[in-house]
N, CA, C and O of each residue as an XYZ file, in Angstrom:
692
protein
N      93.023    -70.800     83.670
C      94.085    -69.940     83.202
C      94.283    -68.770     84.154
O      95.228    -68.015     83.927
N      93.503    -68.545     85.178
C      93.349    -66.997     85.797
C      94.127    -67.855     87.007
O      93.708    -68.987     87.247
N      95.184    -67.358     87.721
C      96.252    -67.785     88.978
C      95.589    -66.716     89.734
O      94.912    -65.789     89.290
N      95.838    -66.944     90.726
C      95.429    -65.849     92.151
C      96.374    -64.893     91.675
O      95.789    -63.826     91.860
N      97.637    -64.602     91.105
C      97.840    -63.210     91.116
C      97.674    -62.444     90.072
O      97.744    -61.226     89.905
N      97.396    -63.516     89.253
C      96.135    -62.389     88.238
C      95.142    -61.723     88.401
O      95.027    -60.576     87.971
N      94.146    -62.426     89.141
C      93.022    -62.024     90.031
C      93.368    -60.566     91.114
O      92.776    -59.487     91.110
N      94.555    -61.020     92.009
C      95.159    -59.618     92.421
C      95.395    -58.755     91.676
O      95.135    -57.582     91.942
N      95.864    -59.086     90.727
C      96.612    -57.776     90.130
C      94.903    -56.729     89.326
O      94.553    -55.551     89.411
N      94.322    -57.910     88.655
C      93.109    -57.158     87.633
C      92.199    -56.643     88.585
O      91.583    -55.701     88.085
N      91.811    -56.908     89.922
C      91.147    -56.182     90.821
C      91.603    -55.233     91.544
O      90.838    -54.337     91.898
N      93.090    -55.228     91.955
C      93.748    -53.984     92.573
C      93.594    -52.951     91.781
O      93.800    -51.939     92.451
N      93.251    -52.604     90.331
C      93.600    -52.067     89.450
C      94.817    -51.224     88.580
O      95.845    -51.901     88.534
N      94.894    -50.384     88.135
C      95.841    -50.556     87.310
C      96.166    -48.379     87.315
O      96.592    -47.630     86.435
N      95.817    -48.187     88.376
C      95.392    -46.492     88.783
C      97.447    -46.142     88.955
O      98.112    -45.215     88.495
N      97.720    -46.921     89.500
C      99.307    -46.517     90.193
C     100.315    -47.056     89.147
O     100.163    -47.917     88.280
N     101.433    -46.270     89.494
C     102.535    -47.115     88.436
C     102.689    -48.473     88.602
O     102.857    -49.274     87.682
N     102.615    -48.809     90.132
C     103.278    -50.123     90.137
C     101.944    -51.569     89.932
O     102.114    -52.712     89.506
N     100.932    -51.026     90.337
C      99.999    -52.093     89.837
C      99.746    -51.693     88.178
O      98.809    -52.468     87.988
N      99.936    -51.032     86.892
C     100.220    -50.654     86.097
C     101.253    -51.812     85.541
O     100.890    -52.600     84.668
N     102.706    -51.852     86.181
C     103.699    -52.496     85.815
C     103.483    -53.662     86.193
O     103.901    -54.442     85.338
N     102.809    -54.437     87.489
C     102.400    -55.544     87.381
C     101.307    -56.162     86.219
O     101.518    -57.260     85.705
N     100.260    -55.434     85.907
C      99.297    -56.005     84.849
C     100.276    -56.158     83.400
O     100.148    -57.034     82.545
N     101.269    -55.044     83.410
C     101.945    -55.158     82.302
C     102.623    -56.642     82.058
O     102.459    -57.498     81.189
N     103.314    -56.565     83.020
C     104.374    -57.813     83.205
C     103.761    -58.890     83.143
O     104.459    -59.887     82.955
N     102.789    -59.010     83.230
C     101.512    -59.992     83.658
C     101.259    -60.792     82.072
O     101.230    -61.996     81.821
N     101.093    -59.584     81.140
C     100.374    -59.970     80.237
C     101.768    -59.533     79.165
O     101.505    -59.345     77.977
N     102.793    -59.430     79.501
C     103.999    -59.188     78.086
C     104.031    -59.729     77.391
O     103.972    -59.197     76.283
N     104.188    -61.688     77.504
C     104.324    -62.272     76.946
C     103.177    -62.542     75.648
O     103.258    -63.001     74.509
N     102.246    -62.068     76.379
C     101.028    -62.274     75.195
C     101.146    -61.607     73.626
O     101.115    -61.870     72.424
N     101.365    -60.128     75.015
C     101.514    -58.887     73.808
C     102.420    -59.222     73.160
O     102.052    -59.390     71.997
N     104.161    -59.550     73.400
C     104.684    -60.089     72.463
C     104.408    -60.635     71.136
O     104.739    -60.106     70.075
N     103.612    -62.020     71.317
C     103.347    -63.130     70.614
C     102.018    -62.027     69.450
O     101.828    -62.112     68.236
N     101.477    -61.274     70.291
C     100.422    -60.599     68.595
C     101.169    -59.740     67.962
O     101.163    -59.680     66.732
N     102.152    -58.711     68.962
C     102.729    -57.910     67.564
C     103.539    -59.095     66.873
O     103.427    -59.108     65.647
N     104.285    -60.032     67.396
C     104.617    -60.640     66.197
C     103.626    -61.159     64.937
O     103.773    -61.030     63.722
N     102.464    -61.852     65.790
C     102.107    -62.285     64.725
C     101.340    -61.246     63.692
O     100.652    -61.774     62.818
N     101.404    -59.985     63.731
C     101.156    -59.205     62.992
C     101.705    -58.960     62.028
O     101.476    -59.146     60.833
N     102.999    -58.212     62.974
C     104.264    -57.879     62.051
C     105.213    -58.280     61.800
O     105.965    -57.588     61.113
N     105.687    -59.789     62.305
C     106.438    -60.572     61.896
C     108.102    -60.250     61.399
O     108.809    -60.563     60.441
N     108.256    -59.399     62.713
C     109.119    -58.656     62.833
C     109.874    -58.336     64.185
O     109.532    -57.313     64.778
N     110.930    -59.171     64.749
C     111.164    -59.064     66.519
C     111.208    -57.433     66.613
O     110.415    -56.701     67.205
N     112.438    -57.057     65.811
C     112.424    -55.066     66.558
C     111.040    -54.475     66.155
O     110.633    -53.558     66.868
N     110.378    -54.813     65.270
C     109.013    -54.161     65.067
C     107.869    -54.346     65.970
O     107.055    -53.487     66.313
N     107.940    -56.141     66.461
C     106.985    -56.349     67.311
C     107.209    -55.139     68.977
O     106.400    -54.295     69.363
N     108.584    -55.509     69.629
C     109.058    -55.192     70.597
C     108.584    -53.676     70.337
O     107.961    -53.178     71.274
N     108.804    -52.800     69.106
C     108.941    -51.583     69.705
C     107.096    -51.385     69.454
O     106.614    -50.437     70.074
N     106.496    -51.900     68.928
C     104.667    -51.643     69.005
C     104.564    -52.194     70.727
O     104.201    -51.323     71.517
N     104.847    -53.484     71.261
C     104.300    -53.577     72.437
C     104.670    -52.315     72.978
O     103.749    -51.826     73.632
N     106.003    -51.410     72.919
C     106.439    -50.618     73.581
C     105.673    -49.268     73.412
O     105.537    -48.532     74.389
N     105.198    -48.949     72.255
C     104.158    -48.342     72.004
C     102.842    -47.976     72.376
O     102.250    -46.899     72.453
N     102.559    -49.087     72.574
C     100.749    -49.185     72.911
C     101.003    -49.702     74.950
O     100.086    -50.002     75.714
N     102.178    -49.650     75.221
C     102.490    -49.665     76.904
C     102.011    -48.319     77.121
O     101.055    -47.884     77.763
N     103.124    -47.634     76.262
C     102.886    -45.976     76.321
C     101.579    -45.545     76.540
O     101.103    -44.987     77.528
N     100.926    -45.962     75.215
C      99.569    -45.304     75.182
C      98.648    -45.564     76.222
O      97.882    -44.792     76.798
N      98.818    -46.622     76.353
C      97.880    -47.454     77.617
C      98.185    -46.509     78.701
O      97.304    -45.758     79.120
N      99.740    -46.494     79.329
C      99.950    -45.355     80.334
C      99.171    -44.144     80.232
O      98.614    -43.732     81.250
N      99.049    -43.475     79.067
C      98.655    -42.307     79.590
C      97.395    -42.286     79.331
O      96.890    -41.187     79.558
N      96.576    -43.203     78.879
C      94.785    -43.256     78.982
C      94.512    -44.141     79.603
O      93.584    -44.875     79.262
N      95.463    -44.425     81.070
C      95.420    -45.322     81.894
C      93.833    -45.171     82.573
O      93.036    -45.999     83.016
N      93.802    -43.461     82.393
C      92.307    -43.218     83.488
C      91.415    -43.460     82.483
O      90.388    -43.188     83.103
N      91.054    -43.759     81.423
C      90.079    -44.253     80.758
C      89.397    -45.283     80.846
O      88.303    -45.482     80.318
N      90.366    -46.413     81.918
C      89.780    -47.747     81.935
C      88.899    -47.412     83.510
O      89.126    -46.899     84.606
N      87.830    -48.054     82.798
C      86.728    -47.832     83.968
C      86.506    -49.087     84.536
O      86.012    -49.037     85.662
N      86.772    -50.426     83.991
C      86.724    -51.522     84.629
C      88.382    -52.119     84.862
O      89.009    -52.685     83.967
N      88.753    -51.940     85.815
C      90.269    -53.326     86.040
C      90.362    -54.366     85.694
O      91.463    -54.903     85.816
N      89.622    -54.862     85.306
C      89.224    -56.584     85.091
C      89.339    -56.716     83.461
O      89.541    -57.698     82.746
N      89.109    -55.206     83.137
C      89.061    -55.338     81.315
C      90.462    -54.912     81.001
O      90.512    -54.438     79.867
N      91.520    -54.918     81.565
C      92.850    -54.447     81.427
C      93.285    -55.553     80.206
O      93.805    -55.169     79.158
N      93.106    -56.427     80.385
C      94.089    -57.449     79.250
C      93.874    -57.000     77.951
O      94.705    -56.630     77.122
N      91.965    -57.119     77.823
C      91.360    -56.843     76.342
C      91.826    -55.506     76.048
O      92.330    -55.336     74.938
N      91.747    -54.503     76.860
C      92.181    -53.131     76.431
C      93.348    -52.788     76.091
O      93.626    -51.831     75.368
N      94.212    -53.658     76.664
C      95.520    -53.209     76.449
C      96.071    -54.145     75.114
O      97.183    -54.188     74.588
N      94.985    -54.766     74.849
C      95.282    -55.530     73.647
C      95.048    -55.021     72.491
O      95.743    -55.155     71.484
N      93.730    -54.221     72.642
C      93.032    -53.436     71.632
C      93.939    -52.301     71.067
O      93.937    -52.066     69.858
N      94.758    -51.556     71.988
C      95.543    -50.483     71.863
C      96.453    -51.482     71.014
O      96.338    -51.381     69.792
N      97.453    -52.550     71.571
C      98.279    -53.045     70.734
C      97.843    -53.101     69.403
O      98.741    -52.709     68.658
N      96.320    -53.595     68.507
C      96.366    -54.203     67.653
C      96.197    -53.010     66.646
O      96.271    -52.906     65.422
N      95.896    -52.021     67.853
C      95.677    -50.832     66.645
C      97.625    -49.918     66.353
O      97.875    -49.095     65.472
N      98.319    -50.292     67.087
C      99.057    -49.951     66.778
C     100.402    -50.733     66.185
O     101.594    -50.425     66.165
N      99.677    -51.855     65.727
C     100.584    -52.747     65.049
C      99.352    -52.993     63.455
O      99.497    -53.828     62.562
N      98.264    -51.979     63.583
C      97.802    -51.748     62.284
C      98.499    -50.397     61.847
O      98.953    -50.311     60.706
N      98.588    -49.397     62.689
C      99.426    -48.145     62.153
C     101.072    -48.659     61.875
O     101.883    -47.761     61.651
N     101.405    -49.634     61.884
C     102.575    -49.636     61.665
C     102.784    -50.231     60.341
O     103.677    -50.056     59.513
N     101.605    -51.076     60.343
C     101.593    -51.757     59.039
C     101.378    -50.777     58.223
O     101.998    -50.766     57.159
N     100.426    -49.705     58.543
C      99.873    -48.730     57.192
C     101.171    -48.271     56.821
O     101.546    -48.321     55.649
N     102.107    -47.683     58.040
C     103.648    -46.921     57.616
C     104.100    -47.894     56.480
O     104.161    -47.361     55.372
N     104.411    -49.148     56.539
C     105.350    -49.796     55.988
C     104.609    -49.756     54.438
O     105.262    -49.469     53.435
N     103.280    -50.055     54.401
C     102.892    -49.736     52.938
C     103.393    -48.319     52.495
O     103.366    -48.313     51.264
N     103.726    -47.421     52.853
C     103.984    -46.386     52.631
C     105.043    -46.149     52.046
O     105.076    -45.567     50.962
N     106.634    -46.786     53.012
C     107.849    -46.875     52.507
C     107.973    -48.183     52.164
O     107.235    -49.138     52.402
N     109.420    -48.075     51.333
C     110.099    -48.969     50.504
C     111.511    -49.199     51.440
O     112.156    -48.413     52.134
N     111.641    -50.289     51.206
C     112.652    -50.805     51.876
C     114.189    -50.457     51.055
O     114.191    -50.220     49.847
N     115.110    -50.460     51.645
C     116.311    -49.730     50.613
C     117.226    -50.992     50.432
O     118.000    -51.182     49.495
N     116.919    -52.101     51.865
C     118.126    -53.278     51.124
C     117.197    -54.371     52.209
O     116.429    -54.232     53.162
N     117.678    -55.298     51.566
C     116.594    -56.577     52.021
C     117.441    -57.173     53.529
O     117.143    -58.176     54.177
N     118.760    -56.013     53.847
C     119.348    -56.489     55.252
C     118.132    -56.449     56.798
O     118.254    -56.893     57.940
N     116.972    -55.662     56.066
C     115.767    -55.463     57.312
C     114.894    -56.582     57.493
O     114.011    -56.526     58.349
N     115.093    -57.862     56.583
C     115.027    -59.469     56.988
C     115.354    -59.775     58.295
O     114.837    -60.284     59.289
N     116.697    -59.141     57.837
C     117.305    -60.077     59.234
C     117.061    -60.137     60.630
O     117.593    -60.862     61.471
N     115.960    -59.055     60.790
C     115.372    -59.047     62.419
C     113.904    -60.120     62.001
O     113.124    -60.435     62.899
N     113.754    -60.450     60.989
C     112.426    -61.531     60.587
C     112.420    -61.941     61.894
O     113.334    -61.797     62.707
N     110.722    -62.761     62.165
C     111.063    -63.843     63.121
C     111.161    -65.267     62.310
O     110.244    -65.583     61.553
N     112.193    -66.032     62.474
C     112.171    -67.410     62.369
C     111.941    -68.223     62.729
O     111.811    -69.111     61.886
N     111.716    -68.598     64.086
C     110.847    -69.674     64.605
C     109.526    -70.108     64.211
O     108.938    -71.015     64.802
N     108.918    -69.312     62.962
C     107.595    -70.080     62.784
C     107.751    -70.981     61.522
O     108.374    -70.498     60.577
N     107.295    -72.125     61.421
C     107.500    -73.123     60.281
C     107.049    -72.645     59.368
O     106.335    -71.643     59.352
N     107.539    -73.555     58.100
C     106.757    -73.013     56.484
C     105.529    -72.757     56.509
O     105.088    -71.622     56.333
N     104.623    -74.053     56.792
C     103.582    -73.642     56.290
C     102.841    -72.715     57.470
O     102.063    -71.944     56.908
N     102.823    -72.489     59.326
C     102.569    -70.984     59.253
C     102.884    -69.470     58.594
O     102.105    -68.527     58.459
N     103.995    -69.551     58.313
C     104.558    -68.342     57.428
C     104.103    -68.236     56.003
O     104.215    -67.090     55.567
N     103.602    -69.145     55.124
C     102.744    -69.193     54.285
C     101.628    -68.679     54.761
O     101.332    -67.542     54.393
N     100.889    -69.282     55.541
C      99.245    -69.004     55.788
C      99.209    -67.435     56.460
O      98.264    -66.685     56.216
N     100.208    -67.075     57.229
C     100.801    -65.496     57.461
C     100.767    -64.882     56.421
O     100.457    -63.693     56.489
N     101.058    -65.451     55.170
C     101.335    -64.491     53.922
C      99.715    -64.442     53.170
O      99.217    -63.409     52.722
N      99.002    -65.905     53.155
C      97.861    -65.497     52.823
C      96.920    -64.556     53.217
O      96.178    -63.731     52.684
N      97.259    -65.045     54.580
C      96.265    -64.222     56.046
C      96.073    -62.417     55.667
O      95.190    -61.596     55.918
N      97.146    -62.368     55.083
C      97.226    -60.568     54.395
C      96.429    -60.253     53.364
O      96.235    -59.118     52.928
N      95.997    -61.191     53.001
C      94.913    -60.554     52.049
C      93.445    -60.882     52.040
O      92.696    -60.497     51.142
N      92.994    -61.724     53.235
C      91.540    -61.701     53.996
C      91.067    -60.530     54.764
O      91.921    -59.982     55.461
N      90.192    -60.172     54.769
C      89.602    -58.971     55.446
C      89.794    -58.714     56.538
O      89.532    -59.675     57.260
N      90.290    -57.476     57.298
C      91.201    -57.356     58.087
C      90.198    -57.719     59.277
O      90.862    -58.040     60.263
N      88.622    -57.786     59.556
C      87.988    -57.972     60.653
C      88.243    -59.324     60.577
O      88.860    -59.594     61.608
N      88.063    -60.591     59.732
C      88.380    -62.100     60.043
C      89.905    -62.134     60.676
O      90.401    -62.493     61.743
N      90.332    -61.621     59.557
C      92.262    -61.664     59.945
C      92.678    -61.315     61.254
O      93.574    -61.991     61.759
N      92.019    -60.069     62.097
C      92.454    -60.149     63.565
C      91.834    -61.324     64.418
O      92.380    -61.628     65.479
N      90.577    -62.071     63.934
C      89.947    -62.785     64.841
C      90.617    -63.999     64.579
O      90.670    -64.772     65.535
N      91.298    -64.469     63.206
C      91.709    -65.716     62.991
C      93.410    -65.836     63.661
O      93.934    -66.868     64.080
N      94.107    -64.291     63.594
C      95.170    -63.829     63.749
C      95.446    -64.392     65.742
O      96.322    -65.028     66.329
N      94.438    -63.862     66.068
C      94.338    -64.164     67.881
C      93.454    -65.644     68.277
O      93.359    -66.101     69.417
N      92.925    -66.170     67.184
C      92.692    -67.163     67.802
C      93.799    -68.266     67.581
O      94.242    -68.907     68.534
N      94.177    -68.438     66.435
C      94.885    -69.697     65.977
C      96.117    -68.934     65.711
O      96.303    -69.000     64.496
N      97.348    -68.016     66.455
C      98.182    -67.623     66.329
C      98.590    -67.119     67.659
O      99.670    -66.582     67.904
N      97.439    -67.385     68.661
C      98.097    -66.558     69.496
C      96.806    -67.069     70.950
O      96.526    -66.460     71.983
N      96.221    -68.578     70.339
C      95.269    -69.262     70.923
C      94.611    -68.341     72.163
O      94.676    -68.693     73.341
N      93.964    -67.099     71.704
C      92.770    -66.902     72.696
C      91.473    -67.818     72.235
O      91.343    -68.663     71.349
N      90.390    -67.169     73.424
C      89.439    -68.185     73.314
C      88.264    -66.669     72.530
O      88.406    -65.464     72.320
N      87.449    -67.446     72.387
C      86.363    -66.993     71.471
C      85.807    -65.437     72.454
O      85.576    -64.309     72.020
N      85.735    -65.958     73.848
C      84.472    -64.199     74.795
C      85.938    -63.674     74.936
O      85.897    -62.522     75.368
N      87.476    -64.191     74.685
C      88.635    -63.047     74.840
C      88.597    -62.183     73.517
O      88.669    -60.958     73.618
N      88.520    -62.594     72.670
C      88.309    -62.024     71.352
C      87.613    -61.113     71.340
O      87.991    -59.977     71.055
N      85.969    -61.559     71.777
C      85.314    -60.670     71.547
C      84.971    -60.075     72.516
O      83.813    -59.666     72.435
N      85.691    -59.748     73.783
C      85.960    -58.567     74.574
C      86.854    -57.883     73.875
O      86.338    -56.812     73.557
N      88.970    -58.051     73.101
C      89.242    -57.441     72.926
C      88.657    -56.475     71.719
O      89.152    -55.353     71.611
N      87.553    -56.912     70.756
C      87.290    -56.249     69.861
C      85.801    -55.583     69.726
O      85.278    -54.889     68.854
N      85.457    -55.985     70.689
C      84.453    -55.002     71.591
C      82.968    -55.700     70.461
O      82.061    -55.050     69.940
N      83.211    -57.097     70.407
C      81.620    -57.192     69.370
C      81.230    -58.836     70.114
O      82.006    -59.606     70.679
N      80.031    -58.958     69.905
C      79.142    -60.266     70.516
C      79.710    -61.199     69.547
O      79.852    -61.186     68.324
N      80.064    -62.233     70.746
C      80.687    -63.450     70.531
C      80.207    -64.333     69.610
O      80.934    -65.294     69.360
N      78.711    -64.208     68.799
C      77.939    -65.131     67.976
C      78.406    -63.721     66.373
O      78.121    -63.978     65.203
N      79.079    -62.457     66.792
C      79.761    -61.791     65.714
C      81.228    -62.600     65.239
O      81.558    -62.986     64.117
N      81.928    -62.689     66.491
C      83.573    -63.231     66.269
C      82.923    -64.380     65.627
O      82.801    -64.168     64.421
N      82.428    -65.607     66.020
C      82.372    -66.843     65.636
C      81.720    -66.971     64.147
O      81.859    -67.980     63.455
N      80.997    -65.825     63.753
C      80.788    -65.623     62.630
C      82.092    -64.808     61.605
O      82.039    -64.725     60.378
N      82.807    -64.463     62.164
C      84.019    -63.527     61.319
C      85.216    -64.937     61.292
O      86.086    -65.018     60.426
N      85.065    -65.814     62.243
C      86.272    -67.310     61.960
C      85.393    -67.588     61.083
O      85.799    -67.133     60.014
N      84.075    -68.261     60.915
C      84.126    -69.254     60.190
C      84.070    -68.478     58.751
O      84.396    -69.249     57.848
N      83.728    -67.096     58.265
C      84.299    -66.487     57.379
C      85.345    -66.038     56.707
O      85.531    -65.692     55.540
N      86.156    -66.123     57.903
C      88.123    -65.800     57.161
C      88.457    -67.368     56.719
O      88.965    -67.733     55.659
N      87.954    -68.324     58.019
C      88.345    -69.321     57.323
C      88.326    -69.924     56.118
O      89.209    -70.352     55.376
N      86.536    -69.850     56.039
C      86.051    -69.989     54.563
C      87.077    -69.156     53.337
O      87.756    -69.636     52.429
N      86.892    -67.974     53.685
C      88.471    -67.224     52.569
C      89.682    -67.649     52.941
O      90.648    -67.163     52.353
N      89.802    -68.192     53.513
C      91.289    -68.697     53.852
C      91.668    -69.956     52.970
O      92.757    -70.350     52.555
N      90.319    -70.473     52.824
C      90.971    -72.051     52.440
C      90.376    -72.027     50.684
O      90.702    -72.800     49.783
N      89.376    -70.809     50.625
C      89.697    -70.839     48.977
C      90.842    -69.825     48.693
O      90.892    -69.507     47.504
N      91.788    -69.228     49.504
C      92.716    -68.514     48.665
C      93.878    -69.456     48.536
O      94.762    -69.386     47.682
N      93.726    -70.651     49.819
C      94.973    -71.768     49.778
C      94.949    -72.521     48.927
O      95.976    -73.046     48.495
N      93.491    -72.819     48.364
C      92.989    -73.709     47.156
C      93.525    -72.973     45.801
O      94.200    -73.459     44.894
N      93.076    -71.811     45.929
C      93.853    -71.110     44.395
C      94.784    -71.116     44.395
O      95.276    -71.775     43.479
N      95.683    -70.487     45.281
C      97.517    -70.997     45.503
C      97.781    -71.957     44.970
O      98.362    -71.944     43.885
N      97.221    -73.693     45.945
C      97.624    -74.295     45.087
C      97.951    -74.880     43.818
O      98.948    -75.464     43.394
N      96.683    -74.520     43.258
C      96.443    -74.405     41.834
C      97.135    -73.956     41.155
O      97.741    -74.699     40.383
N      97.382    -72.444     41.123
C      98.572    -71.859     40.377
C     100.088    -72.251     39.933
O     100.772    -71.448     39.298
């Protein structure tokens, strides 16, 4: 998965605007694909990646390794597509026209298991959220969330486990 100008870009580091805007560009598409699958929301996703770009910019000098740019800049995303979520518990929506930026491209039954996924514990839910929504691998995970990889693999097979008795009670009901 790593191309030679990935390799350029995560070792040049990320100190200047323009190697900055290359790691960005590098990795958009990713960031894309988690704020959606967070917030499940195109203008919501777009404006969190746009968010946590920001933030990343200006605690750009915080990153002490170049090579950890992806996970970090992921970490910032996920925390700021959790502050967005906290906002929205907060307010009430005034007309159900704020659908209409939904994303639709994901089938029923992901958008179901999206809806379950909200009420598993939010440490499984980011690990199940980035693995099987947004197919990282198990040491990406647990670089972006800063815990030992025999932790993540223990937090899947736990959301899962809640995952498939809350799909089991669903069905039931």
């Amino acid at each position: 998965m790593f191309s030679a100008e990935m390799t350029k870009v995560t070792l040049a580091g990320v100190g200047t605007e323009a190697q900055f805007s290359d790691a960005v560009r590098l990795h958009r598409e990713l960031l894309y694909g988690i704020a959606c699958s967070y917030l499940r929301n195109r203008s919501d996703a777009l404006e969190a990646v746009q968010e946590a770009i920001c933030r990343a910019w200006i605690k750009r000098t915080t990153l002490k390794d170049p090579n950890a740019f992806k996970s970090w800049i992921i970490r910032i995303l996920i925390y700021v597509c959790i502050d967005e979520q906290r906002r929205r518990k907060r307010t009430v929506p005034l007309e159900d026209k704020d659908l209409a930026g939904q994303v639709t491209d994901i089938g029923h039954g992901r958008l179901e298991m999206l809806l379950v996924l909200e009420r598993i514990k939010p440490k499984y839910r980011h690990v199940l959220l980035l693995k099987y929504y947004n197919d990282l691998t198990i040491p990406d995970i647990a670089a972006i969330l800063q815990k030992p990889e025999g932790t993540v693999k223990t937090w899947q097979h736990k959301g899962l486990k809640q995952l498939r008795a809350m799909m089991e009670e669903e069905e039931r009901a």
